[in-house]
C-alpha positions in Angstrom: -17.6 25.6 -39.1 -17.2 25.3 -35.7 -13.6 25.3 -34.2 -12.4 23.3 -30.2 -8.8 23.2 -29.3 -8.8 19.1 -28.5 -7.7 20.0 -25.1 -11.0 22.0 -24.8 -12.6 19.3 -26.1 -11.7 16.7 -24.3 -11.9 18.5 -20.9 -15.7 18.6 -21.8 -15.9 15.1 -22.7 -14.4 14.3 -19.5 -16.8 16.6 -18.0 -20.0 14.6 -19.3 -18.2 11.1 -18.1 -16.9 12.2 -15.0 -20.2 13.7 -14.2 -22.4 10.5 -15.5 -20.3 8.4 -13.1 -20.3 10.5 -10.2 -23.6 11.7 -10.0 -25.2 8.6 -10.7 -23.7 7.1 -7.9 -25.5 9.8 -6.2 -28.6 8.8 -7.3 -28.5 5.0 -7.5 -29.4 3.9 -3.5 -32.6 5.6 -4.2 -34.0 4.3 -7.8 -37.6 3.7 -6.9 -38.7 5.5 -4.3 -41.3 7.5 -6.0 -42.7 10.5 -3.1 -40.6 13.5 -2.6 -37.5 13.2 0.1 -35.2 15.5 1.6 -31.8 14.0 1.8 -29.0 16.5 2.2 -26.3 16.2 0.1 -22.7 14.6 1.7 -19.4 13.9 0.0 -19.8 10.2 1.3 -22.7 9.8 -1.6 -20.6 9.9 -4.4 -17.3 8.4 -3.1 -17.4 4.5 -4.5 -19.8 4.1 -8.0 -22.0 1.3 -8.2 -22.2 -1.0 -11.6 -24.9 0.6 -13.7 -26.4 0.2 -17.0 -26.1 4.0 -17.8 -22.7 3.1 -18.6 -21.9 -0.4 -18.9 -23.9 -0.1 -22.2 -22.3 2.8 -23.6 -18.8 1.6 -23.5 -20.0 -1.7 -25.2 -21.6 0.6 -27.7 -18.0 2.6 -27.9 -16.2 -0.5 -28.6 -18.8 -1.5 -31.6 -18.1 1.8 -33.0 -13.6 1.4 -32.3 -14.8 -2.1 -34.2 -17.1 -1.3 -37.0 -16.8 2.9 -37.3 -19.4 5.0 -38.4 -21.9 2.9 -40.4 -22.5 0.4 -37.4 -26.0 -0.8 -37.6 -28.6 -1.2 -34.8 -27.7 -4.6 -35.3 -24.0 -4.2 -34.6 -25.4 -3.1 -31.2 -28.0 -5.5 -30.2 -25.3 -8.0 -30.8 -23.1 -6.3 -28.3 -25.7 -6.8 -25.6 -26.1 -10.5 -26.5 -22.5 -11.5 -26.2 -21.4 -9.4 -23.3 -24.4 -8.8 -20.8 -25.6 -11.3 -18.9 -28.7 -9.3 -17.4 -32.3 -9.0 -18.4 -34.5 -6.8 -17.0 -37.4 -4.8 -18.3 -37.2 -3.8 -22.0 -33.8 -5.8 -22.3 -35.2 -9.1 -21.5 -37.7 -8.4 -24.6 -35.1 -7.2 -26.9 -32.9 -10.7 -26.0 -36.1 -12.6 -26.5 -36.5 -11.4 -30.0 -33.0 -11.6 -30.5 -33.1 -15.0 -29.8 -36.0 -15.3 -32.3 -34.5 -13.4 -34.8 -35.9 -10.8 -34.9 -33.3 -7.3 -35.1 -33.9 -3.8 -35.4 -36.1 -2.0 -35.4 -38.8 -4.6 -34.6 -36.8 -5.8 -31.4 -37.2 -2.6 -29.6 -41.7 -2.7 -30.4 -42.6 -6.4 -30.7 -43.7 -7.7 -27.3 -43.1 -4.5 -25.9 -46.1 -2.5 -25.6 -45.1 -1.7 -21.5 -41.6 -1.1 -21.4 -41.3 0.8 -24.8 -41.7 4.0 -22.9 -38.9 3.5 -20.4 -35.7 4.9 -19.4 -33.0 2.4 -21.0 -32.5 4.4 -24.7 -32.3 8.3 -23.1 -29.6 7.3 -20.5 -27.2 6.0 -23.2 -27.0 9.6 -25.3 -23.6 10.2 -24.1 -21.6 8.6 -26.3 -23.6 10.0 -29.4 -23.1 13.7 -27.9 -19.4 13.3 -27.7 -18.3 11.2 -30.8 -20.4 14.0 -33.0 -19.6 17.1 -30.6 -21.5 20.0 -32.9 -23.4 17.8 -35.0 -26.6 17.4 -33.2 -28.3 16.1 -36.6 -25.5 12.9 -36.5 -25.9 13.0 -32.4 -29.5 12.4 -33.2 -29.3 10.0 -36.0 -26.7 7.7 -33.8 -29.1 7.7 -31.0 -31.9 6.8 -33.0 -29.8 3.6 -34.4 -29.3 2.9 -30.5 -32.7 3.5 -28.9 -34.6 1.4 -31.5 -32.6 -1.9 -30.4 -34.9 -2.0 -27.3 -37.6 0.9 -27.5 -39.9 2.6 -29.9 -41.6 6.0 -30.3 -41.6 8.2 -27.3 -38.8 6.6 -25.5 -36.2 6.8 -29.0 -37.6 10.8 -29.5 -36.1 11.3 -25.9 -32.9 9.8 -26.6 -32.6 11.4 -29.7 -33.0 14.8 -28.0 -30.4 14.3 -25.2 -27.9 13.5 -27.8 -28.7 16.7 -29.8 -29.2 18.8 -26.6 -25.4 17.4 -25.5 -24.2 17.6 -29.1 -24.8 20.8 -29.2 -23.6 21.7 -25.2 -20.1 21.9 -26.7 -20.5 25.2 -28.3 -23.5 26.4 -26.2 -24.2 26.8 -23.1 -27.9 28.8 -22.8 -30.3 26.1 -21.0 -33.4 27.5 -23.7 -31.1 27.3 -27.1 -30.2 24.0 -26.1 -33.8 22.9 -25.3 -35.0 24.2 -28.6 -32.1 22.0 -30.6 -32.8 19.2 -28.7 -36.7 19.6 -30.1 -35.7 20.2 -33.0 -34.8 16.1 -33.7 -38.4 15.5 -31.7 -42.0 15.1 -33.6 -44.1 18.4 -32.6 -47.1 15.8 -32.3 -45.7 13.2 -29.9 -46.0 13.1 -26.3 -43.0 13.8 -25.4 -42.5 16.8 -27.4 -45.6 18.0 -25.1 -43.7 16.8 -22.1 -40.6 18.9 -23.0 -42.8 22.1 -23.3 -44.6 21.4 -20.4 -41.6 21.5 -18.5 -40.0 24.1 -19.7 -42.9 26.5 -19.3 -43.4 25.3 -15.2 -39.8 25.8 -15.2 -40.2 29.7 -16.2 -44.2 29.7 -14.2 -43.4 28.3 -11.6 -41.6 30.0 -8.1 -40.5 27.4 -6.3 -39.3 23.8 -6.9 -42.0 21.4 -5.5 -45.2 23.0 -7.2 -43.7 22.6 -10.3 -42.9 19.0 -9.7 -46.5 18.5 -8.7 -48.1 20.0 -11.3 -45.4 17.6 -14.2 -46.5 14.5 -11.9 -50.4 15.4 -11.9 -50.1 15.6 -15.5 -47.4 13.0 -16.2 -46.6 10.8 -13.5 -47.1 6.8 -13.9 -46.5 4.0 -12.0 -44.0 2.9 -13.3 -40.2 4.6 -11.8 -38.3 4.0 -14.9 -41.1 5.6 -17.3 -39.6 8.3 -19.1 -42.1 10.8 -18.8 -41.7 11.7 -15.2 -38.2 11.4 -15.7 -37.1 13.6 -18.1 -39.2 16.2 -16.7 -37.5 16.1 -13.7 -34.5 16.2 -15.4 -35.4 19.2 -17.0 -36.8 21.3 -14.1 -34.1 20.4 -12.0 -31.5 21.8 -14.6 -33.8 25.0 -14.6 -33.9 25.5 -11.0 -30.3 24.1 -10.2 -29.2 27.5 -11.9 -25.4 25.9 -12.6 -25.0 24.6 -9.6 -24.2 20.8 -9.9 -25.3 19.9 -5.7 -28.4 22.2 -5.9 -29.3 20.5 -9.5 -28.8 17.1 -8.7 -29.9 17.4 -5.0 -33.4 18.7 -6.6 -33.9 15.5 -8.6 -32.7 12.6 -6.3 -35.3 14.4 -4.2 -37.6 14.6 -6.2 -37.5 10.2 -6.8 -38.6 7.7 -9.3 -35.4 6.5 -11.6 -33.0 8.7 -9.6 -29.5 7.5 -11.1 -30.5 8.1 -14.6 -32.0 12.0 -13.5 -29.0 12.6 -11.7 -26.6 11.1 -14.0 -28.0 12.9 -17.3 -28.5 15.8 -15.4 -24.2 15.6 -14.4 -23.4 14.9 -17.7 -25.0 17.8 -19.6 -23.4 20.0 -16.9 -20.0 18.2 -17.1 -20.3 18.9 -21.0 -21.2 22.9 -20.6 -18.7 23.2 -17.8 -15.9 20.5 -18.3 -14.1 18.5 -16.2 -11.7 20.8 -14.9 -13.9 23.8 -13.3 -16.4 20.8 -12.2 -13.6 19.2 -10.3 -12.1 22.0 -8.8 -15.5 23.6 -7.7 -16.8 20.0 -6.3 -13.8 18.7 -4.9 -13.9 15.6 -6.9 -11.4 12.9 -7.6 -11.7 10.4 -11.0 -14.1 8.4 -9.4 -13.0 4.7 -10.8 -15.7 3.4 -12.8 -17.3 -0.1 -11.5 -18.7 -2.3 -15.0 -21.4 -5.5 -15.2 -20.7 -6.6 -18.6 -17.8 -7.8 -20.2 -15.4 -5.1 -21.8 -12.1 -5.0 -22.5 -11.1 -1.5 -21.6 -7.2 0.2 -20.6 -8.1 0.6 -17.7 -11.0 1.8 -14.9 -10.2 5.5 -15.0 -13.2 7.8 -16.5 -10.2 10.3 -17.9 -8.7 7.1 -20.0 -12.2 6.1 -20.9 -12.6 10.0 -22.4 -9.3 10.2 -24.1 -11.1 6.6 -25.9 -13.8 8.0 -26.7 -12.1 11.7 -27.7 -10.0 9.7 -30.0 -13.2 8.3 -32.0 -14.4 11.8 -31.9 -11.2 13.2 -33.5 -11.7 10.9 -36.7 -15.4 11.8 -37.1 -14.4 15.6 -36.9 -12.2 14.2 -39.6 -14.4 11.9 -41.8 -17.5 12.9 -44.0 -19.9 12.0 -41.7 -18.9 15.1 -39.9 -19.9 16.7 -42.8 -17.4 19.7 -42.5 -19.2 21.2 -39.3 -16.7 21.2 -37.3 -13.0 20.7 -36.5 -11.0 19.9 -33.6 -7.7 21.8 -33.7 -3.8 20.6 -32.0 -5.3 16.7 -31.7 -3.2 14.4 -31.4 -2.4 12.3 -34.4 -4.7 9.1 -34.4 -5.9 6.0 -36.4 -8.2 2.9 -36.4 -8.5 0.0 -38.4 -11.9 0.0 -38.5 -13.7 -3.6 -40.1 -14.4 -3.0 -44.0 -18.1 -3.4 -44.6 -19.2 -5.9 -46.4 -20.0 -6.1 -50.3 -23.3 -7.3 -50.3 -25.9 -6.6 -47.4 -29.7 -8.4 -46.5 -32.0 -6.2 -44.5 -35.4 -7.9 -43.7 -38.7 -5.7 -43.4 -42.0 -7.0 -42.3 -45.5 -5.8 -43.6 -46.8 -3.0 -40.9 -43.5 -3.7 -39.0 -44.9 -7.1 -37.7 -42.6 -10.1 -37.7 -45.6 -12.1 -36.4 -48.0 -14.6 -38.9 -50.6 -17.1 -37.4 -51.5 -20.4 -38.5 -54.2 -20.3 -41.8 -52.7 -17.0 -42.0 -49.9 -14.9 -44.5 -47.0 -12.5 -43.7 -45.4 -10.5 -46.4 -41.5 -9.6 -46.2 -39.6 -7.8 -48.1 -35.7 -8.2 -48.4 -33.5 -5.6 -49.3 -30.2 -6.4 -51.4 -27.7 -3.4 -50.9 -24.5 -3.6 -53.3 -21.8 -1.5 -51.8 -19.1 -2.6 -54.3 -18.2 -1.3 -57.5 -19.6 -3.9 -60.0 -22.6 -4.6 -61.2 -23.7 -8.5 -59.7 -25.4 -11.6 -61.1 -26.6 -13.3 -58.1 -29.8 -16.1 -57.3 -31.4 -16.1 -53.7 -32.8 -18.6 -51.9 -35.1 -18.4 -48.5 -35.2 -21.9 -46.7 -38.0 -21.9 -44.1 -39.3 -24.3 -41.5 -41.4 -27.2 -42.9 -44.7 -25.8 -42.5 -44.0 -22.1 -43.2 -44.4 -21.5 -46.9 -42.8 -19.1 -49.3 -44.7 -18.2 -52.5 -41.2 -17.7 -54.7 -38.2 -18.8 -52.2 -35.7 -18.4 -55.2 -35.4 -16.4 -58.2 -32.0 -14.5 -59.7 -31.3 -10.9 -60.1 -29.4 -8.5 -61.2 -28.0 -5.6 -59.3 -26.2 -2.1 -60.5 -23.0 -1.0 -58.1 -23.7 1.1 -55.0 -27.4 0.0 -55.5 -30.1 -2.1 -54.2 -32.8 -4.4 -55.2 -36.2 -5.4 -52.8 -37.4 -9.1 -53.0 -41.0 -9.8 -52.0 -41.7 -13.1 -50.2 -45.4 -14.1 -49.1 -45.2 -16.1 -46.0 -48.1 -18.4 -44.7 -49.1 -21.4 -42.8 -52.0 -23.9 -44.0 -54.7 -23.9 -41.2 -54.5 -27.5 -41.1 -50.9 -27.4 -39.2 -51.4 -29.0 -36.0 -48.1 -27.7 -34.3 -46.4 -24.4 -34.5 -43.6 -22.8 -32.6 -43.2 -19.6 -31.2 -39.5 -19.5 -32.7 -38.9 -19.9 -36.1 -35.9 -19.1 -38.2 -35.5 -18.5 -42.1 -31.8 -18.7 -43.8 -31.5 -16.0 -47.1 -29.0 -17.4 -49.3 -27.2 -14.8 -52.1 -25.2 -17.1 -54.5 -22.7 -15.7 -57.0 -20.8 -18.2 -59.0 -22.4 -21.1 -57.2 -21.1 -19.6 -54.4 -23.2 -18.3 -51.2 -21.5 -14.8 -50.7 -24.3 -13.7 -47.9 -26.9 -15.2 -45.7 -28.7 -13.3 -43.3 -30.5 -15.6 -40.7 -33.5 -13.9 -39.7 -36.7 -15.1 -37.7 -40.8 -14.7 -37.5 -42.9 -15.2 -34.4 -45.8 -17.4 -34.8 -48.9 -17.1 -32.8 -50.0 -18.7 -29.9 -53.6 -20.7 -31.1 -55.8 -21.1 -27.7 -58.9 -22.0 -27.8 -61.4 -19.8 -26.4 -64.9 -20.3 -24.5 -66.7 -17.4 -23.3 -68.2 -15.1 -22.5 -70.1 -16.0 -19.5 -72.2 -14.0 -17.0 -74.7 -14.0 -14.1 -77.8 -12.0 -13.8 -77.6 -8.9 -11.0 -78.2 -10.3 -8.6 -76.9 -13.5 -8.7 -79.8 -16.2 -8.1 -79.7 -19.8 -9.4 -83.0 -21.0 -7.6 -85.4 -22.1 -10.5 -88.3 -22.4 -7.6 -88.0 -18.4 -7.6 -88.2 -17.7 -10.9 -91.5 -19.9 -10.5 -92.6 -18.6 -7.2 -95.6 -16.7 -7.0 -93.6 -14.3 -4.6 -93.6 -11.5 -7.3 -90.8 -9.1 -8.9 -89.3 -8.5 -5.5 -88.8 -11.9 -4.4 -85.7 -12.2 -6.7 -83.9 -10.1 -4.4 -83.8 -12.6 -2.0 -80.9 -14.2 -2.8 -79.0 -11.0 -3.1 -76.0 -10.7 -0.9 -75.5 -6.8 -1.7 -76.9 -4.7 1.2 -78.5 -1.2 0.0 -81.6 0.4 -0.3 -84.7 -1.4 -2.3 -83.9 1.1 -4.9 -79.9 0.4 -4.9 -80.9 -2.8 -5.5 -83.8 -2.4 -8.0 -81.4 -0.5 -9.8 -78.4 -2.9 -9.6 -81.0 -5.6 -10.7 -81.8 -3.7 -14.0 -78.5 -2.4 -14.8 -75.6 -4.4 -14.0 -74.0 -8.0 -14.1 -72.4 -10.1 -11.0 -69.4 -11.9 -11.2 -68.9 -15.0 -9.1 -66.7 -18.1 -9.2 -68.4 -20.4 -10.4 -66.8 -23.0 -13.2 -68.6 -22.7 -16.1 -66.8 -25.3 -18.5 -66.4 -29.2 -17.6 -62.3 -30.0 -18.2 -63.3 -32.6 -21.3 -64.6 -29.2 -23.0 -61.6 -27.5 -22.5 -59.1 -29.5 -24.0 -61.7 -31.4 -26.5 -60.5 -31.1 -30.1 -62.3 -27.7 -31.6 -66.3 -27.9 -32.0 -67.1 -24.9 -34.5 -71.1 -26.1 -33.7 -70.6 -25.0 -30.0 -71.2 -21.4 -30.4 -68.7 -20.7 -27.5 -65.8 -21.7 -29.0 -63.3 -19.8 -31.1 -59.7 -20.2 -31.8 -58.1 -17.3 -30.9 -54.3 -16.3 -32.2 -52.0 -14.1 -29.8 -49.7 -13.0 -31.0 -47.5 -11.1 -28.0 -47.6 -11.5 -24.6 -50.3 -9.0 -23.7 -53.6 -8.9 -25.3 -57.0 -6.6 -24.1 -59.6 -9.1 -23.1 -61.8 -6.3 -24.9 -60.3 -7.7 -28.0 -61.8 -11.6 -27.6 -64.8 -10.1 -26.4 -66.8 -6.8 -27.3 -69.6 -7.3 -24.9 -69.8 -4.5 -21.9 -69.9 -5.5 -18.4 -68.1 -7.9 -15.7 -67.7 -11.1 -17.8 -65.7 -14.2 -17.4 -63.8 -16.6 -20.1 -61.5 -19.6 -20.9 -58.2 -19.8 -22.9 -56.8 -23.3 -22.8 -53.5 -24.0 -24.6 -51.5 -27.5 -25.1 -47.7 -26.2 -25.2 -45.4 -28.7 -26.4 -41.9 -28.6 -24.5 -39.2 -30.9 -25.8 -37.9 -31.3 -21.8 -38.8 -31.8 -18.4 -38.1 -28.2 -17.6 -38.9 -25.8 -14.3 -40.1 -22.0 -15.1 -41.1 -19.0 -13.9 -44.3 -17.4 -15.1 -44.2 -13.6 -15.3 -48.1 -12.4 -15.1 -49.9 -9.1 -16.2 -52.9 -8.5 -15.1 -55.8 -6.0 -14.1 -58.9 -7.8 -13.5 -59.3 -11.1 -11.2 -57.4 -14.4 -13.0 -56.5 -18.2 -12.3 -54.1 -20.4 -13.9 -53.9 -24.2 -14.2 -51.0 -25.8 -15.8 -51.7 -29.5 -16.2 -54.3 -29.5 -13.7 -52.9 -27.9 -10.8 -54.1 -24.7 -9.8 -50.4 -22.6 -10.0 -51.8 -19.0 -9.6 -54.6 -16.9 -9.2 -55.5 -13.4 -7.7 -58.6 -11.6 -6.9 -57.0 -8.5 -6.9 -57.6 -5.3 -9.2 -54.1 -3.9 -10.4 -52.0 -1.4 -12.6 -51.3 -3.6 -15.5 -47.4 -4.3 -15.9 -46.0 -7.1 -17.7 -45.2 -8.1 -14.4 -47.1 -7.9 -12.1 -46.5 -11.4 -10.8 -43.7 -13.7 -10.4 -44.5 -17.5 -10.2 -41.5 -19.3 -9.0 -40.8 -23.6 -9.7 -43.7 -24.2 -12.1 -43.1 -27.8 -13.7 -43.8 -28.1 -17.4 -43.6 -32.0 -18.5 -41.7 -33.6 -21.9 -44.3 -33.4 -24.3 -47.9 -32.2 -24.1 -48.9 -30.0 -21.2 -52.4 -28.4 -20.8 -52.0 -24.5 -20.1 -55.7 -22.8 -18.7 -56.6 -19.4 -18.0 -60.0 -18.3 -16.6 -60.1 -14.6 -16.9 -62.3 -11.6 -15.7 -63.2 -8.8 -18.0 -65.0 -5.8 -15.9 -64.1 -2.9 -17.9 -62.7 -2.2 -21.9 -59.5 -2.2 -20.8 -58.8 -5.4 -19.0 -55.4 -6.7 -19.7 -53.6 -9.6 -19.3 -50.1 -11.2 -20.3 -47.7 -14.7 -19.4 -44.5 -15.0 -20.6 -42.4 -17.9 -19.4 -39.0 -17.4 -18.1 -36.0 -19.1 -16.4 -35.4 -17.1 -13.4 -38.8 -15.0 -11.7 -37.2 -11.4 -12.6 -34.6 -9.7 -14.7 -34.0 -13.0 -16.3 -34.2 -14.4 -19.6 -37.5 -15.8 -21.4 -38.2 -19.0 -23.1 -39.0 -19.0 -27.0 -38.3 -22.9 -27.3 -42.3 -24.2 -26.9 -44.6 -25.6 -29.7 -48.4 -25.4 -29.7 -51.4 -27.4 -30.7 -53.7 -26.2 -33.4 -56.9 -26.2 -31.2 -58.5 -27.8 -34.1 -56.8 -31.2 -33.0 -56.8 -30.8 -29.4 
């Protein structure tokens, strides 16, 4: 068993809050700027913080756990973020969106999510793990894991889940390589950031001075994207290599170094606050309890990081206490303390979906499976029902079971949707009924995404080069008179070659607008329904063939309002959209494919029908494209109220 006087241990909580705050005010002016810099430090850079979501979400997260203790769910915490955070950006715009469709943990963190799953929002709330279970990086681990999966999967929960065991662990140890090696030892050996880790480690150890070593992680591991965690928690971990202790040289080394630089700088201060505690770090540093600055609704004592550690001290002090804690360690001379924490319910619903997809697509099926947990002491007669919108169907919706104490029973429900529905809805939501005595006793309200049905005509293409005279595929002028026409300059060869071996894209508009939007011709062997499912889809998935190709996707959304949007757009190849005729965005660029890489501001969708097209560009296999709807152009909110037309009855 490990043994901390509480006054030991709070010091070091302190330490890891006091340094979170300061330091990422240090690194917060410069989030983004992603080339190597060489600011000096200056007390004047960490005098007034600046609201950040490093910390607003950890003290919601503390107050779910002074509400709910221990055994809060995932759920307990995406709920926290509904109610009392108003912004959206990134990853937390997708988590409220499925939210708002209902669909929780751990599918809100990977539905929809496929570019922001990797990012920095789960690692930079370890914290509050670390310090409730000081010496218990398994529980450290296991909390950060409930957390990270609200809004992130796979890579971006490993790192998380090593932060908190690294910090968990920086209570009792304070060698840089034992902590590492704890920290891995909560992360898959075959996952990328395990490889990451390593990678960083061994530079760290290689490498003589600073900036090779930051070159070499980049060259290997660098992206686009600031707020990717790969880049990230590298630099966090050289910098705490090469900072040798020192808190300035540490964090001076990653605000330098760019990309998310108040989440480097602020994990970086708070594993050094925890090793060091607050009171060496404040009289080495010179630095006052720098009054913490919030953007979501809390109701905390006060704005002082040392009452905001005694808070969170005091939660620590009744795990050391409880049997979660699992007799690893004990907190000695703490203060006297107790919480009334919620009593968990009796009976509990937990909805899985086949291959973790909450998704199903008209003429197709979607297989749940709810889980019944009885926590009480009695053995229960109860009957279920699951009430579903109109034209989703459940093969057994009720039945009655029987259930043993402090056990649970799975129900499995086949969903699906007869292909003949001619209007579907991105948002639907299913009520699970438990009755006992003719009495509902729990309902879980839950939700499943339906598909978006577009019709799709495609592919087209154009000969290299790209001549439409019939009089020279008649001509008597011979193999080389097709040339002609070529607007590529080059060599006779170059363009022999380019004749036999590629394709040409132009502009031309291939489909008249009565085809587009005509109800569904399965004769025209162009057309195919096609159902996507999240926002992002590879154009190599519509269509195999290789080469620069071009295609259609027309949709009729249904809105229930006159109603002004914002079209976020992904792309990487060359697109135009019309909405109801009007020609509301195009590019011929080539880009890095984000979920956002445009923002189209004011875009009218009408009451009732309105005709949504997309002509596309497909030049290599991995082509991308995505269009979500929302009400402001960024960090905002996105719409899951619209209906869509089977293209069958277009």
């Amino acid at each position: 068993m490990y043994k901390l006087s509480y006054e030991k241990y709070l010091d070091k909580v302190y330490g890891c809050f006091l340094g979170k705050t300061v330091y990422g005010t240090l690194g917060a002016p410069y989030e983004g700027i992603k080339m190597p810099m060489n600011l000096e430090f200056s007390q004047s850079m960490i005098n007034t913080m600046k609201p950040n979501d490093d910390l607003d979400l950890q003290i919601l997260w503390l107050e779910v756990v002074e509400k709910k203790g221990f055994k809060f769910t995932s759920k307990d915490l995406l709920e926290a973020f509904i109610d009392n955070c108003d912004y959206s950006p990134g990853e937390y715009a997708v988590m409220r969106k499925n939210y708002q469709k209902g669909i929780y943990p751990p599918y809100s963190g990977k539905f929809c999510n496929d570019f922001y799953c990797e990012g920095m929002g789960s690692p930079i709330r370890s914290e509050i793990w670390a310090c409730i279970s000081a010496g218990n990086p398994a529980k450290a681990s296991e909390y950060a894991q409930k957390d990270a999966v609200i809004d992130h999967s796979g890579n971006s929960v490993y790192a998380e889940q090593f932060l908190a065991a690294l910090e968990a662990a920086a209570f009792f140890e304070n060698d840089l390589d034992r902590l590492i090696e704890t920290g891995l030892e909560y992360v898959p050996t075959d996952s990328r950031i395990y490889g990451l880790i390593r990678y960083a480690v061994a530079l760290s150890k290689e490498c003589d001075e600073y900036n090779k070593a930051l070159f070499l992680l980049l060259k290997k591991y660098g992206h686009p994207d600031c707020t990717n965690l790969f880049e990230n928690i590298g630099i966090t971990i050289l910098s705490l290599y090469f900072g040798g202790g020192d808190f300035i040289k540490a964090n001076m080394l990653a605000l330098n170094s760019g990309f998310d630089t108040d989440c480097t700088c602020a994990t970086i201060g708070s594993i050094m606050g925890i090793i060091s505690g607050a009171t060496d770090m404040i009289e080495r540093y010179q630095l006052a309890d720098t009054r913490f600055v919030l953007s979501v609704k809390a109701n905390r004592r006060s704005d002082s990081v040392f009452d905001l550690s005694e808070d969170i001290a005091k939660l620590g002090v009744l795990f050391a206490e409880s049997c979660e804690n699992q007799n690893l360690i004990m907190i000695e001379n703490a203060p006297t303390t107790a919480i009334d924490f919620e009593a968990q319910r009796d009976i509990t619903i937990n909805v899985k979906y086949a291959n973790d997809f909450p998704s199903i697509e008209i003429g197709g099926t979607s297989d749940l499976t709810i889980v019944i947990s009885n926590h009480s002491d009695k053995k229960r007669a109860i009957s279920y029902e699951l009430i579903s919108p109109e034209y989703i169907m459940a093969n057994e919706p009720k039945g009655f079971i029987t259930i043993d104490s402090n056990n649970m029973a799975q129900i499995n429900i086949c969903l699906s949707i007869d292909k003949d529905t001619k209007i579907v809805y991105e948002k639907n939501q299913l009520t699970f009924n438990i009755n006992e005595d003719n009495k509902i006793i729990a309902t879980e309200v839950f939700g499943i995404s339906c598909a978006t049905p577009w019709k799709s005509i495609g592919p087209f293409w154009k000969t290299y080069p790209c001549f439409t005279d019939d009089e020279l595929l008649n001509s008597d002028g011979g193999y080389f008179s097709l040339f002609k026409a070529m607007s590529t300059k080059g060599e006779q060869f170059d363009l022999i070659r380019g004749y036999h071996i590629n394709f040409h894209l132009d502009d031309e508009k291939y489909v008249s607008d009565e085809m587009l939007f005509a109800p569904f011709d399965e004769k025209d062997y162009r057309q195919e329904i096609i159902n996507i499912h999240e926002d992002s889809f590879f154009l190599d998935n519509l269509y195999k063939m290789q080469g620069p190709t071009t295609g259609y996707l027309s949709r009729k959304l249904i809105s229930d309002e006159d109603i002004e949007v914002c079209l976020q757009i992904g792309f990487t190849d060359p697109f135009k959209i019309w909405i109801n005729g009007n020609l509301v965005s195009k590019s011929d660029n080539y880009e890095f494919f984000t979920s956002e890489n445009l923002h189209v501001s004011e875009v009218k969708l009408n009451k009732g029908i309105n005709t949504i097209l997309v002509r596309f560009t497909k030049t290599t296999v991995n082509a991308k494209f995505s269009l979500i709807f929302s009400k402001e152009p960024s960090c905002a909110e996105h719409f899951t109220c619209f209906g869509s037309k089977n293209p069958e009855f277009f």
